[in-house]
C-alpha positions in Angstrom: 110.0 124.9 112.6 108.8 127.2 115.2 105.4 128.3 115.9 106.3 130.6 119.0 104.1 128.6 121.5 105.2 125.7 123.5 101.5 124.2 123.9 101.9 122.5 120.5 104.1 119.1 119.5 104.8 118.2 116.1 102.1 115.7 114.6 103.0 113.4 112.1 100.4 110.7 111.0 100.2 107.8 108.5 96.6 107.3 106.6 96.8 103.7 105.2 93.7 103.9 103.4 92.4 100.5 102.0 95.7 98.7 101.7 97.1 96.1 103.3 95.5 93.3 104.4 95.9 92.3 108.5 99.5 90.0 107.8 100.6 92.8 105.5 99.5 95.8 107.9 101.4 94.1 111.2 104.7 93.5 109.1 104.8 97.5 108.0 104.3 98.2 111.8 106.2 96.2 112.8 109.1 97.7 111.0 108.3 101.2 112.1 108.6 99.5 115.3 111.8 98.4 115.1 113.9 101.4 112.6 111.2 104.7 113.9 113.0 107.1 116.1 110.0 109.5 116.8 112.5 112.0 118.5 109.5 113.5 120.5 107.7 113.9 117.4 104.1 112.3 118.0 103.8 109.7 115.6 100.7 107.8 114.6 99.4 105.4 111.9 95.6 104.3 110.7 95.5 100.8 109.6 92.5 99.6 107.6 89.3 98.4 110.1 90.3 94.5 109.7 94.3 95.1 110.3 93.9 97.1 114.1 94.5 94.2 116.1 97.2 92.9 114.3 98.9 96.2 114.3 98.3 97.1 117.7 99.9 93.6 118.6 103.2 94.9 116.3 103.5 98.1 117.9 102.9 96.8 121.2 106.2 98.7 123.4 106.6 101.3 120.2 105.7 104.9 121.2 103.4 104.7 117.9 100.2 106.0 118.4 97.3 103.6 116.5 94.6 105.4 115.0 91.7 104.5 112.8 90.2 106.0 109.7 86.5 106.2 110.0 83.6 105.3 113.1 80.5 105.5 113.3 78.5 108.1 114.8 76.0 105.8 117.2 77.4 104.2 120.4 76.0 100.4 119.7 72.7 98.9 117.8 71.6 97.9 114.6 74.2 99.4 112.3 75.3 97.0 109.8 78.7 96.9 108.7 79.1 100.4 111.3 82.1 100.0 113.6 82.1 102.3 117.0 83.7 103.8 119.5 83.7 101.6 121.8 84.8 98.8 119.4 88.1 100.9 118.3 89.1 101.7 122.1 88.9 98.4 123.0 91.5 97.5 120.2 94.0 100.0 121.5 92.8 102.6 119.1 93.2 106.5 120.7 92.6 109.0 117.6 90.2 108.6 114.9 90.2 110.2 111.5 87.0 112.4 111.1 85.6 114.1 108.1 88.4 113.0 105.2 87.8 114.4 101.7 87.4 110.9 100.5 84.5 110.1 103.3 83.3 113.3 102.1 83.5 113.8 98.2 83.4 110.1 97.7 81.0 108.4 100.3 79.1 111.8 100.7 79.5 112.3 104.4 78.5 116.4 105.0 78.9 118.7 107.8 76.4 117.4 110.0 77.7 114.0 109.9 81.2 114.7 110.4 79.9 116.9 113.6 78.1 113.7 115.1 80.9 111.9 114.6 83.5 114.5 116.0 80.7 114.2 119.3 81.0 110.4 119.2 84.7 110.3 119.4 84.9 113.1 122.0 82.4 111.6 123.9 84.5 108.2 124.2 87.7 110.0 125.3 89.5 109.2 122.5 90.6 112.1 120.3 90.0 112.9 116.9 92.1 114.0 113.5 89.4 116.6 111.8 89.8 117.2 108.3 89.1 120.4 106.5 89.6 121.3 102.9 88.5 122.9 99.6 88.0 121.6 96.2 90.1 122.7 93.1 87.0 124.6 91.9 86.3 126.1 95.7 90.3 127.4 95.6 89.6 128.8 91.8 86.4 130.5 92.9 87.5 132.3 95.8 86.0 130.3 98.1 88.9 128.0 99.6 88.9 130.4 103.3 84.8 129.9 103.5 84.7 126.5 102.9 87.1 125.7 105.2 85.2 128.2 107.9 82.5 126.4 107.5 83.2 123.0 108.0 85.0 124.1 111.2 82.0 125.9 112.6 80.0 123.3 111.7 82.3 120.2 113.4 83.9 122.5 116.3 80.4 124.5 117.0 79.6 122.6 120.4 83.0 122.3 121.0 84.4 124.0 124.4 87.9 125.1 124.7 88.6 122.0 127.1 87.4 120.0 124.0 90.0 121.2 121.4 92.9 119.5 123.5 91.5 116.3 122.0 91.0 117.5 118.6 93.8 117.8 115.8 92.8 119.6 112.6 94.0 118.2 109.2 94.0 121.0 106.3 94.1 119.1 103.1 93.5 120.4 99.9 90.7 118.1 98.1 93.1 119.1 94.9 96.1 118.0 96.2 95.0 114.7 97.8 96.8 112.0 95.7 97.0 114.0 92.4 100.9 114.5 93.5 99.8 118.5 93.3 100.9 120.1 96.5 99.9 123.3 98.3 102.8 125.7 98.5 104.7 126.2 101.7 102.8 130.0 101.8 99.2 128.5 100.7 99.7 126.2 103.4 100.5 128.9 105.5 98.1 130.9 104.7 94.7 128.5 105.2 96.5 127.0 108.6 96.4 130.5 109.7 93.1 131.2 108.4 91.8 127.7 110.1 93.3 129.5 113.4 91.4 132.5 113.1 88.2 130.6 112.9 89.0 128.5 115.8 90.1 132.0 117.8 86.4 133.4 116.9 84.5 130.6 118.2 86.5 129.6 121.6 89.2 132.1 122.2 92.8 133.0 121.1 94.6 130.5 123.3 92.7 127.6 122.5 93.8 128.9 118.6 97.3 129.0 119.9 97.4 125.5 121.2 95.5 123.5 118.7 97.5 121.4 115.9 97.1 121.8 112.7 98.7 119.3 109.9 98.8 119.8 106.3 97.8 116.7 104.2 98.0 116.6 100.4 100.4 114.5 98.5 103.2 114.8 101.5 106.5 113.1 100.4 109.8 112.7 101.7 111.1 115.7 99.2 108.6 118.2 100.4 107.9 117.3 103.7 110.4 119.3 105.1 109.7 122.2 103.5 106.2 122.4 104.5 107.5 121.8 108.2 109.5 124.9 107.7 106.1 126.6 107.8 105.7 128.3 111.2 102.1 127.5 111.1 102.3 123.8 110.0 102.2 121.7 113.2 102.4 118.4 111.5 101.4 116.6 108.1 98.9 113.8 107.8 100.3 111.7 105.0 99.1 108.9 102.6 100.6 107.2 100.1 104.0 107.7 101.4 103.1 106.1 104.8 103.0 102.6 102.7 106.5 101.9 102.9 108.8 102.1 106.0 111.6 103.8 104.2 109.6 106.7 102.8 107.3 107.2 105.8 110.9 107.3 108.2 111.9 109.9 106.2 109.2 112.3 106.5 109.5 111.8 110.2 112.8 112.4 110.7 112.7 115.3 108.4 110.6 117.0 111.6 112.8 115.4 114.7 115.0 118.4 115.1 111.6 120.5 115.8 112.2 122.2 118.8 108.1 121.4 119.4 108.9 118.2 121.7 107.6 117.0 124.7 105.2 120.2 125.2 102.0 117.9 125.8 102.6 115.1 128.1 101.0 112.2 127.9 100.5 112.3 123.9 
């Protein structure tokens, strides 16, 4: 893979979704722990709420990244069952999934609140994952490029240049999101490069240039190298196939021979 800039370092994250509970969550860590070689690949997984501690503890020494799944958008109060900022930083935590298509489709999360969260995490110096994507019926319509424009403006619209060196942004294809349907390698391709463009019109070409952009969708260990292959996919935000070492290994090491290594210190 080569996506003729060296501001950009491959980006592979694990979505664990609402599995495992906090014994089972540290034991899969701590095998990634102990077998992962990230090879300068940035590596990160996103344990359910009740496993971070425990899986912090297991990757304690790893060069693992912990990340979380959801936040709120307020700072403290009386939010019940609401889980902060604040709250995930203390636990380690240093990128938070924003905007997923099942917090959206499913929990009915829109633009605005995805934005506030964005801010939030931003605001607290931690970074953020911000996922984009179309529905089947969008892509069959047409409309696939202008939904994903819009949920971009609407997330990234007070965002400054200096701002999009915390953000990754996750294209995944509502239709492809545990279906076992995949994007092809030149649809992929294609909306990363669209997702660019957007970025390019609202805070200039080289913040474009330098921002990740991962393809999520039913990633696997048999196609995961293929969509790497892409010179416009940065990185893959998987699911499933994060559950179990073996498969999750795989995927990564299917991007180690990147030459996009060690180009952002400090990730």
């Amino acid at each position: 893979m080569s996506n003729g800039t060296d501001s950009r370092k491959t980006f592979i994250a694990g979505n664990w979704k609402m599995h495992y509970t906090h014994t089972e969550a540290a034991a899969l860590a701590a095998r990634l722990g102990e077998r992962l070689d990230t090879g300068g690949v940035r590596v990160m997984v996103a344990p359910p709420f009740t496993a971070l501690q425990a899986v912090a503890d297991a990757l304690r020494g790893s060069a693992i990244v912990l990340g979380a799944q959801n936040v709120s958008p307020e700072a403290s109060g009386a939010h019940t069952g609401e889980v902060s900022c604040a709250m995930l930083a203390a636990l380690g935590v240093r990128v938070v999934i924003v905007g997923h298509s099942e917090r959206r489709h499913v929990y009915g999360e829109d633009d605005a609140l995805v934005a506030r969260k964005l801010q939030a995490v931003l605001a607290a110096g931690l970074e953020a994952v911000l996922c984009v994507g179309e529905t089947l019926a969008e892509r069959e319509a047409g409309a696939a490029e202008a939904v994903v424009a819009r949920q971009l403006r609407a997330a990234l619209g007070t965002c400054s240049a200096a701002d999009l060196r915390a953000v990754t942004v996750a294209y995944e294809p509502v239709w492809a999101i545990g279906t076992g349907r995949t994007a092809s390698v030149a649809d992929a391709d294609a909306m990363h490069r669209a997702v660019r463009a957007v970025v390019a019109g609202m805070t200039g070409a080289a913040a474009a240039a330098g921002l990740v952009v991962q393809y999520g969708g039913s990633v696997k260990p048999d196609n995961a190298a293929e969509l790497l292959a892409s010179p416009e996919v940065d990185g893959l935000l998987v699911g499933g196939a994060s559950l179990q070492a073996d498969s999750f290994i795989r995927i990564v090491a299917s991007s180690a021979s990147s030459p996009l290594v060690d180009s952002c210190p400090g990730n």
